[in-house]
N, CA, C and O atoms as a GROMACS GRO file, in nm:
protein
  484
    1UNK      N    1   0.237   1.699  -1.727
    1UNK     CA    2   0.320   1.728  -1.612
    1UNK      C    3   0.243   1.815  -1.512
    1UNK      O    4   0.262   1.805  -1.391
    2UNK      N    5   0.154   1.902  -1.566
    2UNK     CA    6   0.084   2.010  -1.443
    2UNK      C    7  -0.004   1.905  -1.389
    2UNK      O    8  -0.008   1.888  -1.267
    3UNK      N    9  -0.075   1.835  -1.469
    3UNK     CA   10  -0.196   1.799  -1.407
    3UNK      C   11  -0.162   1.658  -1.275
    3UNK      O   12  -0.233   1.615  -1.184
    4UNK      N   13   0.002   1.613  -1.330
    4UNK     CA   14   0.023   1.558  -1.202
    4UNK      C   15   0.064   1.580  -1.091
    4UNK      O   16   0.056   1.517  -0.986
    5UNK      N   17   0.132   1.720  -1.130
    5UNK     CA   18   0.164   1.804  -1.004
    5UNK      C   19   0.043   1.866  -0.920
    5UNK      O   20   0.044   1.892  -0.800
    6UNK      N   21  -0.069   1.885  -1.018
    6UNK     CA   22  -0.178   1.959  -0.906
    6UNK      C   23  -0.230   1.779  -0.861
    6UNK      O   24  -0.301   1.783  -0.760
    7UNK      N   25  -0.214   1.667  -0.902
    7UNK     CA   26  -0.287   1.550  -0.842
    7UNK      C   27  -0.176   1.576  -0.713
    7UNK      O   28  -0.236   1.616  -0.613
    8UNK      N   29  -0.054   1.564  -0.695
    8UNK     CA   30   0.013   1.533  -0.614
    8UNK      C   31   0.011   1.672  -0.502
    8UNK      O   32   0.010   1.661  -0.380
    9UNK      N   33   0.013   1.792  -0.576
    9UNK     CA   34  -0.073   1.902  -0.446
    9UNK      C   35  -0.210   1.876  -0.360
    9UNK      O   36  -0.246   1.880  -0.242
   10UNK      N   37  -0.259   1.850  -0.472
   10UNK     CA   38  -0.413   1.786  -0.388
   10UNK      C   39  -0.390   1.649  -0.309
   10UNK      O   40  -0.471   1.637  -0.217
   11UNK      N   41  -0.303   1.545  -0.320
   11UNK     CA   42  -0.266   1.470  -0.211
   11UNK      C   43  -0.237   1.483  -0.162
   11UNK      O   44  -0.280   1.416  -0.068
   12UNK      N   45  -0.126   1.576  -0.125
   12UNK     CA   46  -0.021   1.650   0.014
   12UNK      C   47  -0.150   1.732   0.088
   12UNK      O   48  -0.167   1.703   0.207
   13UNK      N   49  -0.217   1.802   0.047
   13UNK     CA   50  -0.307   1.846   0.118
   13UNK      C   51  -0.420   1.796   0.151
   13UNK      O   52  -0.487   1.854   0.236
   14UNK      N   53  -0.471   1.663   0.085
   14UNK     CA   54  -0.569   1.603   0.186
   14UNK      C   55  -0.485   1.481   0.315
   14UNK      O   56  -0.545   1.427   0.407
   15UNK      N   57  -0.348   1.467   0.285
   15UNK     CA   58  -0.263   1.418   0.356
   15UNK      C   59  -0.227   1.529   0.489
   15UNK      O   60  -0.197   1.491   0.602
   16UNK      N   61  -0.237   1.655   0.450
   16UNK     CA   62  -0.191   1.771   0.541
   16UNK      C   63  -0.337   1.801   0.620
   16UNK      O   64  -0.330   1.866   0.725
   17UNK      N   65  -0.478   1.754   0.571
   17UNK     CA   66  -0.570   1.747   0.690
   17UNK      C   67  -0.580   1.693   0.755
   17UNK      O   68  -0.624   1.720   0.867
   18UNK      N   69  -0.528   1.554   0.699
   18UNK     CA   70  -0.602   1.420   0.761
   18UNK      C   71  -0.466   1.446   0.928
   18UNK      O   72  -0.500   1.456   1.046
   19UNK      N   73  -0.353   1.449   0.886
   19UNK     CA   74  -0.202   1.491   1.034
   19UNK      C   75  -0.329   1.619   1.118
   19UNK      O   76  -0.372   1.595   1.231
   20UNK      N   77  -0.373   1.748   1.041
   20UNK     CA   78  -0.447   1.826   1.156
   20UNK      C   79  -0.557   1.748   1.246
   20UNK      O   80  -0.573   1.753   1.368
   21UNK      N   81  -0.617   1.688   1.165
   21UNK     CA   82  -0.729   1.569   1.231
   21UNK      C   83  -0.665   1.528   1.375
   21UNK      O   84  -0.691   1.544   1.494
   22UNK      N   85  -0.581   1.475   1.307
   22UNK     CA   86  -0.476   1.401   1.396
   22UNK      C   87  -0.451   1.445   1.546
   22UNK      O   88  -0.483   1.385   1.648
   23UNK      N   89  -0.377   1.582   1.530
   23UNK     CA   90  -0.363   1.662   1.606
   23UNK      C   91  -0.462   1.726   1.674
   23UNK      O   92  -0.460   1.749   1.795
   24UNK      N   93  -0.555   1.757   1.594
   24UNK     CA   94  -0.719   1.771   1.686
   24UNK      C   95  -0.776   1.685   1.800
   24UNK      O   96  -0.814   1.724   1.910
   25UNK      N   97  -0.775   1.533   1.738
   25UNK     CA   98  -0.809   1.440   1.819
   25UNK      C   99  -0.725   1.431   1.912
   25UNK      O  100  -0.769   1.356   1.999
   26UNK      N  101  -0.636   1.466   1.936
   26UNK     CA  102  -0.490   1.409   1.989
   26UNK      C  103  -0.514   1.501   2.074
   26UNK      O  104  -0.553   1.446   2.177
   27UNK      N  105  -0.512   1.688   2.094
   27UNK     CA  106  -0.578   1.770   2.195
   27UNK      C  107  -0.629   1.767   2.257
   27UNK      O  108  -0.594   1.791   2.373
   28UNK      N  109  -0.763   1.732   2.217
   28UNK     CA  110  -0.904   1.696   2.273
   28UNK      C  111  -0.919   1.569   2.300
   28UNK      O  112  -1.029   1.544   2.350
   29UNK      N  113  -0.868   1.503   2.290
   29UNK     CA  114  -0.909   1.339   2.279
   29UNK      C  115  -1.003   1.334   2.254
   29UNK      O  116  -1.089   1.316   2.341
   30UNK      N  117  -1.034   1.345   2.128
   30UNK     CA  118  -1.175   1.330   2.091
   30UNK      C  119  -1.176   1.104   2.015
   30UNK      O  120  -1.084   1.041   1.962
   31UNK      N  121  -1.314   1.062   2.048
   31UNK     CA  122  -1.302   0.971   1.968
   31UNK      C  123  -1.274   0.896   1.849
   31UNK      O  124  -1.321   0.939   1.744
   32UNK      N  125  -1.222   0.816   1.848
   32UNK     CA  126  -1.160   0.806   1.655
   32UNK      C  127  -1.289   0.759   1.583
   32UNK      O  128  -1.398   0.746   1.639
   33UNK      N  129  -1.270   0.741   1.491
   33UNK     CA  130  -1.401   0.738   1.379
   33UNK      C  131  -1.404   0.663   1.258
   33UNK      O  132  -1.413   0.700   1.141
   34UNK      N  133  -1.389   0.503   1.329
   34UNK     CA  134  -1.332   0.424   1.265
   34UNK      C  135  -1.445   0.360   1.121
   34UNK      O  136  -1.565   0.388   1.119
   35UNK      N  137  -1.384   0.284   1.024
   35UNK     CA  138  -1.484   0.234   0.934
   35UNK      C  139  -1.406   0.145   0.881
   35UNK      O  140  -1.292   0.138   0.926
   36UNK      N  141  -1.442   0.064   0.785
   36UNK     CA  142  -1.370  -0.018   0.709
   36UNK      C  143  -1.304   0.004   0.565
   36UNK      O  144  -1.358   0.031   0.458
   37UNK      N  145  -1.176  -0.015   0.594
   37UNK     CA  146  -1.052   0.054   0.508
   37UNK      C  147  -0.995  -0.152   0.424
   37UNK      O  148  -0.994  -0.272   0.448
   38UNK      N  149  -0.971  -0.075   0.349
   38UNK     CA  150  -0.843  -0.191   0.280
   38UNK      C  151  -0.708  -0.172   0.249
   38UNK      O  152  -0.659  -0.138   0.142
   39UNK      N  153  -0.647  -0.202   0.372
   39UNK     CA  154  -0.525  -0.169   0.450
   39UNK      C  155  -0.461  -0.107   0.354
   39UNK      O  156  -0.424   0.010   0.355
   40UNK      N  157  -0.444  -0.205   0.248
   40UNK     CA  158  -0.353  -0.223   0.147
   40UNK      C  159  -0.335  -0.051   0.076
   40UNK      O  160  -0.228   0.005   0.051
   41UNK      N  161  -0.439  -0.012   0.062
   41UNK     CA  162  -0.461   0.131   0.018
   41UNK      C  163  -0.418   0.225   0.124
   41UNK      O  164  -0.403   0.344   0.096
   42UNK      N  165  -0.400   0.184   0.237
   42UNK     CA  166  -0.386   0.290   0.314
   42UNK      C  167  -0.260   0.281   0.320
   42UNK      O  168  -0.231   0.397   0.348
   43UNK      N  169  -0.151   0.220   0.313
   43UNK     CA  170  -0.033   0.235   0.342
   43UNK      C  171   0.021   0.266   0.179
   43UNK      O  172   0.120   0.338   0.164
   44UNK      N  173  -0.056   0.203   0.052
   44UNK     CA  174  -0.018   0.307  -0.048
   44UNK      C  175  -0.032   0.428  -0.041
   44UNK      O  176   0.048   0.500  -0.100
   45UNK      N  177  -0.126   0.478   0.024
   45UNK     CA  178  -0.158   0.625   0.024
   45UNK      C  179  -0.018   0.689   0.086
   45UNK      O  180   0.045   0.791   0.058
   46UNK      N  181  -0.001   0.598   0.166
   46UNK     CA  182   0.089   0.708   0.302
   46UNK      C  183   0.253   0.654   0.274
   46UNK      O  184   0.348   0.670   0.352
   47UNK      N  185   0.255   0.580   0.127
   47UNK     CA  186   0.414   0.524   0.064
   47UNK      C  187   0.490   0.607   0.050
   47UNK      O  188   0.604   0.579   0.087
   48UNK      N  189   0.465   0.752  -0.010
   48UNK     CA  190   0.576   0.861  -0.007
   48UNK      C  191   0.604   0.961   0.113
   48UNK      O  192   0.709   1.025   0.123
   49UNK      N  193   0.498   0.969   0.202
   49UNK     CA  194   0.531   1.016   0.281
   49UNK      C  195   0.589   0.938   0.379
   49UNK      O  196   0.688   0.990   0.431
   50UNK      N  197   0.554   0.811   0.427
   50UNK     CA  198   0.703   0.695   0.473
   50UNK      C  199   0.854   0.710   0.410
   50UNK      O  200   0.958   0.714   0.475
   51UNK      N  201   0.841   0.718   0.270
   51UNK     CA  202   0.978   0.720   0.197
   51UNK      C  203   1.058   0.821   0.221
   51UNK      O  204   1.173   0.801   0.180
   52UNK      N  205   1.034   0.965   0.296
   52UNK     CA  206   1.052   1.104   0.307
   52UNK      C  207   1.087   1.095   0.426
   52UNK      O  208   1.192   1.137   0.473
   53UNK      N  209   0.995   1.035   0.487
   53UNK     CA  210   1.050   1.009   0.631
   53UNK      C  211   1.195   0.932   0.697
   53UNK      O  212   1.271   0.949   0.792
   54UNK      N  213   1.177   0.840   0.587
   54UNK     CA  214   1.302   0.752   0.612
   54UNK      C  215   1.440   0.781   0.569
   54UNK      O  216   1.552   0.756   0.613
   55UNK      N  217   1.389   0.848   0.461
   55UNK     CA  218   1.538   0.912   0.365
   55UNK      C  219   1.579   0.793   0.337
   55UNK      O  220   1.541   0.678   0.359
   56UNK      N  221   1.719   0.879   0.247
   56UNK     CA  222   1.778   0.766   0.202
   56UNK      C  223   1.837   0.666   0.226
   56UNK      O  224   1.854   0.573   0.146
   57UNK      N  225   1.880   0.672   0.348
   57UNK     CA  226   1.960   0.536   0.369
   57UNK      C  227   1.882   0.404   0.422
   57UNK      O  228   1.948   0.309   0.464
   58UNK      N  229   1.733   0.399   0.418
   58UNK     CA  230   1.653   0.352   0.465
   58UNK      C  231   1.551   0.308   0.346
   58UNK      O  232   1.462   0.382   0.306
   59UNK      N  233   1.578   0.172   0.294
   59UNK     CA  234   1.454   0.132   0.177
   59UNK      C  235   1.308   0.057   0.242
   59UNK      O  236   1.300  -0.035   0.324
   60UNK      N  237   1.244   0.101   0.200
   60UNK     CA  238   1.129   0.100   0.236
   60UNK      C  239   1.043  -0.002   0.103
   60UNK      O  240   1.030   0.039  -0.012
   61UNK      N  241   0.996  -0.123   0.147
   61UNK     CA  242   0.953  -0.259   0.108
   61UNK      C  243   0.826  -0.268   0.157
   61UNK      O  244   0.796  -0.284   0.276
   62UNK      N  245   0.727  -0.256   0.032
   62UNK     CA  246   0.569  -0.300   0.063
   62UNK      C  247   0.543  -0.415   0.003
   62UNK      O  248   0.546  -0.426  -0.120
   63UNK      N  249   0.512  -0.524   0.095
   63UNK     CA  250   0.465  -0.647   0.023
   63UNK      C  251   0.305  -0.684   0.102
   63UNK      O  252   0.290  -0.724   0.218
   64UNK      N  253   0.168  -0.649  -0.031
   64UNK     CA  254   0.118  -0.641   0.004
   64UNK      C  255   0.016  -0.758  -0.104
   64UNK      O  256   0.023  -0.757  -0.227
   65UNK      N  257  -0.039  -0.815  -0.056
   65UNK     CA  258  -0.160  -0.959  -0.081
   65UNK      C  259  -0.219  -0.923  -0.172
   65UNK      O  260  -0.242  -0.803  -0.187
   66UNK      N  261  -0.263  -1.021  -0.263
   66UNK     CA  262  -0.360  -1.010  -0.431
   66UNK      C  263  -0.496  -0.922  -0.310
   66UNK      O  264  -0.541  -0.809  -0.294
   67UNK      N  265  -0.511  -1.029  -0.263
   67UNK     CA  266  -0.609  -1.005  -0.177
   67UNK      C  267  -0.714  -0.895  -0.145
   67UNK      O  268  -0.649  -0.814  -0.211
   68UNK      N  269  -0.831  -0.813  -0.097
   68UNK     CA  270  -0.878  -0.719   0.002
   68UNK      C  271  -0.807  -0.776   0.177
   68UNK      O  272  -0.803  -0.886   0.232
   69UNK      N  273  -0.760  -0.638   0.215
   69UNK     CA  274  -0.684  -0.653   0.360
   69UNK      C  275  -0.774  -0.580   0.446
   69UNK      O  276  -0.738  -0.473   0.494
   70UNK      N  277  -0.932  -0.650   0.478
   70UNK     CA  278  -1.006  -0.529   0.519
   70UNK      C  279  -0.988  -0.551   0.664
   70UNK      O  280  -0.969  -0.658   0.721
   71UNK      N  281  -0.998  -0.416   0.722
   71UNK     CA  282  -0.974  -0.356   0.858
   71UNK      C  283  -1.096  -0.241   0.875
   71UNK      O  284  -1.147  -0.174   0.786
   72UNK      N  285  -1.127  -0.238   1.032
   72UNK     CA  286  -1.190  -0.187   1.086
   72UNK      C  287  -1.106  -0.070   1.142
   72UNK      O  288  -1.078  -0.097   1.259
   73UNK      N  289  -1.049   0.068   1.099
   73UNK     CA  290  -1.012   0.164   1.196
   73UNK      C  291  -0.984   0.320   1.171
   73UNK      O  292  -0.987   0.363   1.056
   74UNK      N  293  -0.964   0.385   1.254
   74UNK     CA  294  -0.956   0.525   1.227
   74UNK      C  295  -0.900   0.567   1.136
   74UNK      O  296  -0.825   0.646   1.195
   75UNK      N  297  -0.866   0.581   0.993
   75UNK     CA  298  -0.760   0.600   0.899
   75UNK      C  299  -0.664   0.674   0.944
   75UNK      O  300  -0.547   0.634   0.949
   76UNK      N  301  -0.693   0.766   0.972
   76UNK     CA  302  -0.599   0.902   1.067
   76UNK      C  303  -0.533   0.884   1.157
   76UNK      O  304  -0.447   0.970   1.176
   77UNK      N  305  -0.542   0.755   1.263
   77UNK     CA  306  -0.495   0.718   1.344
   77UNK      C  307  -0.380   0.540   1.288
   77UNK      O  308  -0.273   0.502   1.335
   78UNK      N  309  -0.456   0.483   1.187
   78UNK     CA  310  -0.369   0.351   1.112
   78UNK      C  311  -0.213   0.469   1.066
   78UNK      O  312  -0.093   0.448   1.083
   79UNK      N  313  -0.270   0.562   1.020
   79UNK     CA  314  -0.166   0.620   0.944
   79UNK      C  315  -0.065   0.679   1.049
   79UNK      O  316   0.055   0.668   1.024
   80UNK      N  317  -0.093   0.724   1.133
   80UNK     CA  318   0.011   0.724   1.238
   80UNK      C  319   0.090   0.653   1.315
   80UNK      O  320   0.190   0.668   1.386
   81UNK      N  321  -0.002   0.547   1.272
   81UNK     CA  322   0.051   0.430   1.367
   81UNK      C  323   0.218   0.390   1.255
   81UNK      O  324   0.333   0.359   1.286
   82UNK      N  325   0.146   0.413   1.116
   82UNK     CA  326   0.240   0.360   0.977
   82UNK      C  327   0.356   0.463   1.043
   82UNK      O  328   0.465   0.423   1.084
   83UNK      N  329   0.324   0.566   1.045
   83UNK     CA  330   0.481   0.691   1.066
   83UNK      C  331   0.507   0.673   1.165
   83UNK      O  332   0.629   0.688   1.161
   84UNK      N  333   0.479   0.646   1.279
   84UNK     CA  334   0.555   0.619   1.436
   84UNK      C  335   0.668   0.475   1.382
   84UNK      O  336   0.787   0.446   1.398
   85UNK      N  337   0.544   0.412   1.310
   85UNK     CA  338   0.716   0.269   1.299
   85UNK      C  339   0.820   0.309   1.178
   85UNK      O  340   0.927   0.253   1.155
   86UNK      N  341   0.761   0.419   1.107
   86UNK     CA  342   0.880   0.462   1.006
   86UNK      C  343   0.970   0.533   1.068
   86UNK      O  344   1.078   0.546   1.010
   87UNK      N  345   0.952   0.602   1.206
   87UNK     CA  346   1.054   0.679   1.231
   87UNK      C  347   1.122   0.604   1.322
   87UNK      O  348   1.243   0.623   1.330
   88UNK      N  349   1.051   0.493   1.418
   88UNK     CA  350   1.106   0.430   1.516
   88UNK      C  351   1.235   0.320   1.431
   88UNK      O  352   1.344   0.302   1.485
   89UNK      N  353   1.199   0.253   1.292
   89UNK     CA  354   1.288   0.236   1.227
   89UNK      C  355   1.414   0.269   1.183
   89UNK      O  356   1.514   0.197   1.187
   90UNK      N  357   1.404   0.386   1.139
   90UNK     CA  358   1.497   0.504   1.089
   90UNK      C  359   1.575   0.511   1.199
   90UNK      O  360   1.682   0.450   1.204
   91UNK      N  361   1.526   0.593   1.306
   91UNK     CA  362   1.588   0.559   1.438
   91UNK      C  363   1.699   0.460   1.447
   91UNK      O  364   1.817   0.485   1.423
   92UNK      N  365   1.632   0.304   1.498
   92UNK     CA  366   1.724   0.223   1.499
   92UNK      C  367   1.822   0.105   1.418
   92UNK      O  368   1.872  -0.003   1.452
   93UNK      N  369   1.820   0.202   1.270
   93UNK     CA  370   1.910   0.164   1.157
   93UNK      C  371   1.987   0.293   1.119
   93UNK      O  372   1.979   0.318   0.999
   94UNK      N  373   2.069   0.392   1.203
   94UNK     CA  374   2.129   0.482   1.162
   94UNK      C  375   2.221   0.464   1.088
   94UNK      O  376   2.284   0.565   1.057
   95UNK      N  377   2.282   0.295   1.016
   95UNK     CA  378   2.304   0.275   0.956
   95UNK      C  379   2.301   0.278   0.786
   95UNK      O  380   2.381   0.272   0.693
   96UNK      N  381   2.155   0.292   0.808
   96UNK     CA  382   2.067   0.247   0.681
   96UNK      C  383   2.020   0.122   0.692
   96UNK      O  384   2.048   0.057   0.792
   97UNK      N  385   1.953   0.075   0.605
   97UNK     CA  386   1.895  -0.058   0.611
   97UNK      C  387   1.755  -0.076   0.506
   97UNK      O  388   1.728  -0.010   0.406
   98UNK      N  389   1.695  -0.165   0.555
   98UNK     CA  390   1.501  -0.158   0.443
   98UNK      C  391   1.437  -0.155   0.594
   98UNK      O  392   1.490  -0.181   0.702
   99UNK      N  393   1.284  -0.108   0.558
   99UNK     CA  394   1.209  -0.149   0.686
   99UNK      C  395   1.085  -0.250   0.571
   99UNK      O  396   1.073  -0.227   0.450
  100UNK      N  397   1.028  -0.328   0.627
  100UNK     CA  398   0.952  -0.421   0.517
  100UNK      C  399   0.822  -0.432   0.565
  100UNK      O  400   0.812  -0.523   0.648
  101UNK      N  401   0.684  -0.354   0.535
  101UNK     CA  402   0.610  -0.374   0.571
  101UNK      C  403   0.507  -0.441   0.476
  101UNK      O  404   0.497  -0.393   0.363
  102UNK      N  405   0.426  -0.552   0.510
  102UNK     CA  406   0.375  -0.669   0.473
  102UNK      C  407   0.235  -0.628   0.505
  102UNK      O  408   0.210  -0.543   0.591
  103UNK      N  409   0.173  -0.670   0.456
  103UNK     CA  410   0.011  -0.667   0.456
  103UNK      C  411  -0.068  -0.773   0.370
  103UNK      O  412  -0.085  -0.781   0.248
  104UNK      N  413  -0.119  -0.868   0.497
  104UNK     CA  414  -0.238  -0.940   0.455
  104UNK      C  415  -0.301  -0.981   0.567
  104UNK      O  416  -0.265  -0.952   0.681
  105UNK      N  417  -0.430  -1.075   0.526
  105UNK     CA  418  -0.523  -1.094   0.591
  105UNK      C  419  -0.454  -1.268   0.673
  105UNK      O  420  -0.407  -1.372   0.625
  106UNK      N  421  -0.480  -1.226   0.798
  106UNK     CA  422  -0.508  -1.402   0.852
  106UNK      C  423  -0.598  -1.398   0.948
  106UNK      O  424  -0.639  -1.313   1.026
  107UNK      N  425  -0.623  -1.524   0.922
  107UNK     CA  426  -0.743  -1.553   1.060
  107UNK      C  427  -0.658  -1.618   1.202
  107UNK      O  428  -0.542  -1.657   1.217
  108UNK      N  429  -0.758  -1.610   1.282
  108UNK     CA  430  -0.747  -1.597   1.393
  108UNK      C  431  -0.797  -1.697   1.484
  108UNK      O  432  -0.919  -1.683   1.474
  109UNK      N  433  -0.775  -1.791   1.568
  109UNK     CA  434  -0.896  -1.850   1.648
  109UNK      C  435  -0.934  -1.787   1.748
  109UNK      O  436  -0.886  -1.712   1.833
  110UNK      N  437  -1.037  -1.835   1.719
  110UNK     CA  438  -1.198  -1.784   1.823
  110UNK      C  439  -1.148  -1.706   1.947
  110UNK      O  440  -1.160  -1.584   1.958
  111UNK      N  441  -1.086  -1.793   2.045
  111UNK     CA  442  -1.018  -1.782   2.155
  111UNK      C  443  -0.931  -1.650   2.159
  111UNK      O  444  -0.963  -1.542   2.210
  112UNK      N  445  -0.833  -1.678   2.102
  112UNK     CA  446  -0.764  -1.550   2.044
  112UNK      C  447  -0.774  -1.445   2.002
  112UNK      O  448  -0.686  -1.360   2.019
  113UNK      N  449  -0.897  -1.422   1.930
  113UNK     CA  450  -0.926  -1.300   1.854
  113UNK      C  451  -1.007  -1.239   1.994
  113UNK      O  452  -1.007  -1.122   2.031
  114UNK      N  453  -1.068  -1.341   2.051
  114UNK     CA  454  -1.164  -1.271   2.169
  114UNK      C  455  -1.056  -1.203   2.314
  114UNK      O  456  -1.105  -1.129   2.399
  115UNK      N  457  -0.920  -1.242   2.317
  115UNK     CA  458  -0.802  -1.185   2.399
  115UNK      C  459  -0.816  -1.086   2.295
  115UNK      O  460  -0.898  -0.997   2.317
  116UNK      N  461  -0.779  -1.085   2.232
  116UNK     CA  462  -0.680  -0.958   2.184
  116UNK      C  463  -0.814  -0.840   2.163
  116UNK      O  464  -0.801  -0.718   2.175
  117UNK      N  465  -0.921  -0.902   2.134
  117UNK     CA  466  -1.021  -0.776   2.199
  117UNK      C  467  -1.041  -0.770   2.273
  117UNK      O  468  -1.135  -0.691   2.272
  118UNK      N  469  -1.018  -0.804   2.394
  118UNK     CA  470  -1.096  -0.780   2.509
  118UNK      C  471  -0.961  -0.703   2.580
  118UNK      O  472  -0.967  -0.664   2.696
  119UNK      N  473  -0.842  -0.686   2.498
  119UNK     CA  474  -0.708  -0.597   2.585
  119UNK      C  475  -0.688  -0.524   2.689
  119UNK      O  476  -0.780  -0.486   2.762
  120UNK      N  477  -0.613  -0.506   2.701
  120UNK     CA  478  -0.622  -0.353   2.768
  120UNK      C  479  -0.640  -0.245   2.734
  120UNK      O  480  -0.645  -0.155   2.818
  121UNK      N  481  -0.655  -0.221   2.612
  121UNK     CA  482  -0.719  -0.085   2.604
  121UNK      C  483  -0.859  -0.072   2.557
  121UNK      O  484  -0.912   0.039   2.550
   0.00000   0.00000   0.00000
């Protein structure tokens, strides 16, 4: 029992740098510092702190691919992106409800993938 409580202290607190990061970059606008993640892990990582967010009246559904879901991006910044739609959810189910987030890989054509990089931002 201790040794999972200090695993789960030591997650809240590399979870409690990675939000200062956050907030650093977010000050300064400093550049993000992206690399290649496998999605899939990153939104396990950030499953209880979604679940906390949402409370209870709000179930929270990961359906995520046998697969590697590899992505190119800031972890610090994917993960915010994960809590902006957990709260924007929560938000608009004051009802309660599930929010269902899905993760896998698809491809793209050529054409397409070259819009959606070339965006606006």
């Amino acid at each position: 029992q201790a040794s999972s409580d200090v695993a789960n202290i030591r997650a809240a607190c590399g979870r409690a740098s990675a939000r200062v990061r956050q907030l650093l970059a977010f000050a300064r606008k400093q550049p993000s510092n992206p690399d290649v993640y496998d999605l899939r892990d990153i939104v396990e990582r950030a499953r209880r702190l979604l679940e906390a967010v949402l409370g209870e009246h709000v179930a929270l559904v990961v359906q995520a691919a046998a697969s590697p879901c590899l992505v190119r991006v800031d972890e610090a910044q994917m993960e915010q992106v994960l809590f902006n739609l957990a709260i924007n959810a929560r938000d608009a189910m004051p009802g309660g409800g599930s929010l269902v987030i899905q993760v896998e890989s698809v491809s793209l054509a050529a054409d397409l993938a070259r819009e959606i990089a070339a965006g606006p931002w």
